[in-house]
C-alpha positions, -999 to +999 in steps of 0.1 A: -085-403+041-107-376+033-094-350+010-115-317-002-096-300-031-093-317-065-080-308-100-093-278-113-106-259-082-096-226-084-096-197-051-093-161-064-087-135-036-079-097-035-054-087-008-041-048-004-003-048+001-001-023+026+028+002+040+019-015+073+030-048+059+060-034+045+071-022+076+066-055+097+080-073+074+112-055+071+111-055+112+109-092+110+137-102+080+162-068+085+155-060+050+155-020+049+164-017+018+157+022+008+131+013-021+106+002-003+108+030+028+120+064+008+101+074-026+132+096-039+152+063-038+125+041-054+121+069-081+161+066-084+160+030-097+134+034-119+105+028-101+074+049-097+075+051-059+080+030-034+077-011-034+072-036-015+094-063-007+085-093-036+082-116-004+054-096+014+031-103-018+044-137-019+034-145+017+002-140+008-001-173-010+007-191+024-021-176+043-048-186+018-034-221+016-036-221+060-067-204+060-091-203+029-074-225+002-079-252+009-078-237+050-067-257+078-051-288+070-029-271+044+006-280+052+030-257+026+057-278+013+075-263-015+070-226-040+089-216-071+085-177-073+091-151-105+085-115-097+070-102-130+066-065-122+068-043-087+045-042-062+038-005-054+025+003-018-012+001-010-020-019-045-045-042-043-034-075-059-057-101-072-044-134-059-056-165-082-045-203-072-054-236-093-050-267-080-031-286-115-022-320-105-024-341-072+002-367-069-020-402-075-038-417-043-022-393-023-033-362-006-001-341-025-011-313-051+003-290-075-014-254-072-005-231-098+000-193-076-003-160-093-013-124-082-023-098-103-021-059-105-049-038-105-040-036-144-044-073-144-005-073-152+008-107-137+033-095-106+041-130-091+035-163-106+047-200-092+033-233-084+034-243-049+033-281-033+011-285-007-004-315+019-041-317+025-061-338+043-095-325+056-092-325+092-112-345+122 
């Protein structure tokens, strides 16, 4: 069994969390909610203008595992999420994982999963389980 990630690697990634995402994502779950598509209505509960779903910037995490982090192989198992802060549309977030434990002799590890604002002001944090084995 060859495995290629090990305690203490670290992937950092920026991703922009666009209105196109938004909108595709709210295509796909049904979620319409009026905060993330109308600015008077974001404005109404207290936000600056509109955001995006806490989901869409969560996602994100699963396509670094699948393709970058540690990239094909990956198989996602298991996320805790707390949404920190909102999301606001076209923000780029700065998405840091850490790979904190890996269950003994086994290919199982603990990756801490946070994204950032571009304040540095955590938005989402976690720790995600995932399954890798380098692939032949």
């Amino acid at each position: 069994m060859k495995i290629g990630i090990k305690i203490g690697d670290i992937h950092e990634e920026d991703i922009q969390i666009t209105e196109d995402y938004v909108k595709k994502f709210a295509d796909f779950c049904g979620d319409f909610n009026p905060v993330h598509f109308d600015d008077d209505s974001a404005k109404a509960q207290g936000f600056k203008g509109r955001i995006a779903h806490g989901m869409v910037s969560a996602s994100f995490f699963s396509k670094i595992f699948a393709n970058t982090f540690p990239g094909p192989g990956a198989v996602y198992l298991n996320q805790t999420l707390k949404f920190h802060a909102p999301v606001y549309l076209n923000e780029k977030l700065h998405y840091r994982l850490e790979v904190i434990a890996q269950k003994e002799g086994k290919p199982f590890f603990t990756v801490e999963t946070e994204a950032f604002g571009p304040d540095q002001a955590l938005r989402v944090s976690g720790e995600a389980m995932i399954r890798y084995q380098t692939p032949s």
